[in-house]
C-alpha positions in Angstrom: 51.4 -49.2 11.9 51.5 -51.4 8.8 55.6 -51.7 9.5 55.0 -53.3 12.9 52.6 -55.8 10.7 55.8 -56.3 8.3 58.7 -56.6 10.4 57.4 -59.7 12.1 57.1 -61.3 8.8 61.2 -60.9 8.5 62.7 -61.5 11.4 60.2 -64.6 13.0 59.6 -65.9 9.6 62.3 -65.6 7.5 60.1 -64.4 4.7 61.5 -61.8 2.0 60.3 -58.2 2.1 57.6 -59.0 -0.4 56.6 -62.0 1.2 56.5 -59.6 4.5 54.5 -57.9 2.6 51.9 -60.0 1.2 51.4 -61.3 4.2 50.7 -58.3 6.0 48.5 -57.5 3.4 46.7 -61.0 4.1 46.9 -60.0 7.9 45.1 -56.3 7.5 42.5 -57.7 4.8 41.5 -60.5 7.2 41.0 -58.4 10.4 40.7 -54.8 9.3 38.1 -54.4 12.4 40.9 -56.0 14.7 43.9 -53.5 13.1 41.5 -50.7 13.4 40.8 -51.6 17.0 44.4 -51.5 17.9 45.4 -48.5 15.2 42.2 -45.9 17.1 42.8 -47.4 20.5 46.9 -46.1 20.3 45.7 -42.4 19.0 43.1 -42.0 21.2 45.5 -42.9 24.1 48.3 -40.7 22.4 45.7 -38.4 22.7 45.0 -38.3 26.2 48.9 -38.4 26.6 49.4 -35.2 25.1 46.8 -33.5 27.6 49.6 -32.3 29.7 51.9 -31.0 27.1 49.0 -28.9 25.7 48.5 -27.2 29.2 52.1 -26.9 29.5 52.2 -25.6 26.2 49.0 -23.0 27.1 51.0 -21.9 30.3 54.1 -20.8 28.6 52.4 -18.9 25.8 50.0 -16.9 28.6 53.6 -16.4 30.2 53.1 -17.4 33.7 56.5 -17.7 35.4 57.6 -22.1 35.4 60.9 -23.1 36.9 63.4 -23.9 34.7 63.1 -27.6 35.5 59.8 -27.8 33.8 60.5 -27.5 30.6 63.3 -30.6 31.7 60.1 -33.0 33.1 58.0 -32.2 30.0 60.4 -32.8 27.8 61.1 -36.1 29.7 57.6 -36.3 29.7 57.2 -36.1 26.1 59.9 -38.8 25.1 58.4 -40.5 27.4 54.9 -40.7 26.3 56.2 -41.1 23.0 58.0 -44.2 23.6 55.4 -45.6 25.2 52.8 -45.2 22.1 55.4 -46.9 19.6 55.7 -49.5 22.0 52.1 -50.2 22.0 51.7 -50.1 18.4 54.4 -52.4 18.3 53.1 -55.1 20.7 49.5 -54.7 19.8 50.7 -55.5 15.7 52.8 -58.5 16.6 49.8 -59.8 18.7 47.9 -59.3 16.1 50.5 -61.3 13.4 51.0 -63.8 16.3 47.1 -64.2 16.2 46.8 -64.7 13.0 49.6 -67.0 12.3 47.7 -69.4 15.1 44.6 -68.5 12.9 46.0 -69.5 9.7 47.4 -73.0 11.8 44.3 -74.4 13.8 42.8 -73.7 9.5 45.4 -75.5 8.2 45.0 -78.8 10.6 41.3 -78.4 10.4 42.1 -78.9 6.5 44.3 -81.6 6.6 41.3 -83.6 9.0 39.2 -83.3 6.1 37.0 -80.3 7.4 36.0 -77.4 5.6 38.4 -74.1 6.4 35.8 -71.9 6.5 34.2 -74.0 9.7 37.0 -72.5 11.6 36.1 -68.8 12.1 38.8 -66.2 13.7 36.2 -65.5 16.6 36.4 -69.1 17.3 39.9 -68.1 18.4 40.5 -65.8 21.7 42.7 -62.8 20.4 45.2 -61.6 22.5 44.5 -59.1 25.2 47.4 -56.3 25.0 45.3 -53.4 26.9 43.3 -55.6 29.9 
């Protein structure tokens, strides 16, 4: 998930892979509760996901007798679910970089007014809601 942290950095920023990189690294030290969050949040739903396939799985090893076209819907199934768990790793990361970046802004203004960076605290900040 630390990719989906980087790749941001590249293409919105225009920053060079190891200035990607530090900032990612900026990103994850800053809000390791938040990347957590997102990172167990994905699994656990991956794992729920992969509930089906497991049965599916259990009925074909037990052979009981599927039509053909099931093993066509869970494979369908599978890409699917797949798809759908990089995508939410994917938009829950550049939430997160999009968060911070706002973060790291409303700081920087706060410091040019004169006032102290650290008065500006990240739960000050709504975070952006990917699941609700």
């Amino acid at each position: 998930m630390f990719i989906f942290l980087l790749l941001p950095g590249i293409v919105w920023d225009n920053l060079s892979i190891s200035g990607a990189w530090n900032k990612a690294n900026d990103i994850l030290g800053s809000q390791v509760g938040r990347f957590l969050d997102g990172y167990t949040t994905t699994y656990l739903l991956g794992f729920i996901l992969a509930l089906p396939l497991v049965v599916f799985y259990i009925l074909v090893r037990s052979d009981v007798p599927l039509p053909h076209y099931a093993w066509y819907l869970f494979s369908l199934y599978g890409t699917c679910a797949s798809c759908y768990l990089i995508y939410l790793e994917e938009m829950y990361a550049a939430s997160l970089y999009l968060w911070y970046g706002e973060w790291t802004a409303i700081q920087a203004k706060a410091l040019a007014n004169g006032a102290a960076a650290s008065m500006v605290s990240a739960a000050d900040i709504p975070p952006p809601t990917l699941f609700f």
